[in-house]
C-alpha positions as CSV (number, residue, x, y, z in Angstrom):
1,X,-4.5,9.4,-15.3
2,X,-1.2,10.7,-13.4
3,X,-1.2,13.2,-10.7
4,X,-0.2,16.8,-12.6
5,X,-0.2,19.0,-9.9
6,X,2.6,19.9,-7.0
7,X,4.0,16.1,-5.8
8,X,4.6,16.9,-1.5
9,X,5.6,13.5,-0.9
10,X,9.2,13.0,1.5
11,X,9.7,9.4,-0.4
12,X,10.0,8.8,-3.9
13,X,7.2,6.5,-5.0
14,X,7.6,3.6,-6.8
15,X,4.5,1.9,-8.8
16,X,4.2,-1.7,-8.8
17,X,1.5,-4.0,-8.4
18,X,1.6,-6.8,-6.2
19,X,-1.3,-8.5,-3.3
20,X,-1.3,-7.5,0.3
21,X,-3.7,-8.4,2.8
22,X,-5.8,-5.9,5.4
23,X,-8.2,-5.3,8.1
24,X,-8.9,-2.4,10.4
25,X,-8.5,-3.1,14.0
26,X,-11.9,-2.0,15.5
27,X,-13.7,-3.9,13.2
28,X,-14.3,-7.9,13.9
29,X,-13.8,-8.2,10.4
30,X,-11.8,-10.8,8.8
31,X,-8.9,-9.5,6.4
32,X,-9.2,-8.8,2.6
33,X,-6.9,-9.1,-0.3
34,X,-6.0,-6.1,-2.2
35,X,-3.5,-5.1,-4.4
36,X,-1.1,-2.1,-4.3
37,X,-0.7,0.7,-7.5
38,X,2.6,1.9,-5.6
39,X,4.1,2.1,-2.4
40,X,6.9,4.5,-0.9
41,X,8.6,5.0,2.7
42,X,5.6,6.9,3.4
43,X,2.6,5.2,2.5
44,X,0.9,3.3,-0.4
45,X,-2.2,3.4,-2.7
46,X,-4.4,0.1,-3.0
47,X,-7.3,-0.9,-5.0
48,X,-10.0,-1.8,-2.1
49,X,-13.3,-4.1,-2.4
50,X,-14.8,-1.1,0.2
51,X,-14.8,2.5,0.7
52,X,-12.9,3.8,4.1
53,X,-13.4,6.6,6.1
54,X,-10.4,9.3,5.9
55,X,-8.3,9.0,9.1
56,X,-9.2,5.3,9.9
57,X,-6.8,3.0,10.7
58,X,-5.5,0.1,8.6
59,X,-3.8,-2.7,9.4
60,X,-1.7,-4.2,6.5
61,X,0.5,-7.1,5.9
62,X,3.2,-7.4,3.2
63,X,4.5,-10.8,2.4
64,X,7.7,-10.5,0.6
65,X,8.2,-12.9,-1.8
66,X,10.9,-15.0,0.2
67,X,9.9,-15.1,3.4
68,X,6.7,-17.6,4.9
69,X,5.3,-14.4,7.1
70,X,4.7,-11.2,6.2
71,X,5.4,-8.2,7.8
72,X,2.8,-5.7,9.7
73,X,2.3,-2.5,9.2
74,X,-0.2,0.2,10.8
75,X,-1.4,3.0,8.6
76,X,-4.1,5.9,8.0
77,X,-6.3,6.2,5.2
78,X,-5.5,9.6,3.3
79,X,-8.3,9.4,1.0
80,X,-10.1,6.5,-0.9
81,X,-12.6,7.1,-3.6
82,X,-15.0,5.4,-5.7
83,X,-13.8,4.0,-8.8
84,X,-16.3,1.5,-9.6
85,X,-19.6,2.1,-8.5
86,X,-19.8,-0.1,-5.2
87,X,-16.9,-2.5,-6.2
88,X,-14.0,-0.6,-6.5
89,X,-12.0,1.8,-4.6
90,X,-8.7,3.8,-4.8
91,X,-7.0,3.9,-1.5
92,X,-4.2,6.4,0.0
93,X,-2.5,5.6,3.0
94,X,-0.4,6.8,4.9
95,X,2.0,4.4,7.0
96,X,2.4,5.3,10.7
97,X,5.6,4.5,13.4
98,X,7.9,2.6,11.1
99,X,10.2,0.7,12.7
100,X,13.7,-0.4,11.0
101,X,12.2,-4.3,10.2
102,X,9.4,-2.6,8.3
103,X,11.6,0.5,6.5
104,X,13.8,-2.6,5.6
105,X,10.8,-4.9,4.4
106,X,9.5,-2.1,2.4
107,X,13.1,-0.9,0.7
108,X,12.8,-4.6,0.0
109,X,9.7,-4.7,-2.2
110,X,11.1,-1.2,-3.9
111,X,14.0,-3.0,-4.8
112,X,12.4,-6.3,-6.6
113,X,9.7,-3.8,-8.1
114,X,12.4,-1.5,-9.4
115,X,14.6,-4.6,-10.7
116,X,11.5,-6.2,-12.0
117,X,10.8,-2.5,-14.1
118,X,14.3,-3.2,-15.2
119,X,14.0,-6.3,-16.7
120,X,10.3,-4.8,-18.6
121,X,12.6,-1.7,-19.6
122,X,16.1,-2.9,-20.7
């Protein structure tokens, strides 16, 4: 079901689905695999295996598809809600302090998603 009401995002989002892995930092908790609905300059939504608090910190890593390590990048959980009863969750987040590597890394996966859409939608 898309969003009908007023979009306030700065950054046009683009959907795509593809893994990422995370953790939150005060946690001693290893990292977890998750995959992304859509991601933007701002922030992206995830399907999560666990429900987050809004306002905690994530810490993500996006491997692009060419390079060996993947890049970090700290964010804040918008809002995540139940989808599944106790399995699965829709995740918001917002991404925090971008530096240029990471703007570039993520204009990077935009570019392959929106090619890839391309090549489904000649």
């Amino acid at each position: 079901m898309m969003y009908e009401g007023n979009d306030l995002r700065k950054h046009e989002r683009i959907a795509g689905q593809f893994v990422i892995l995370y953790r939150i930092p005060e946690e001693n908790y290893r990292a977890d695999i998750c995959q992304t609905k859509d991601i933007s300059l701002g922030g992206l939504n995830f399907t999560a295996s666990r429900q987050f608090d809004e306002g905690a910190h994530i810490v993500l890593e996006i491997r692009l598809f060419s390079e060996q390590k993947g890049v970090i990048i700290k964010g804040k959980v918008k809002k995540s809600r139940e989808i599944a009863k106790g399995l699965i969750y829709d995740t918001r987040l917002e991404f925090l302090n971008l530096d240029d590597m990471q703007k570039e890394a993520i204009g990077q996966v935009e570019k392959i998603l929106l090619g890839n859409k391309q090549k489904n939608n000649p």
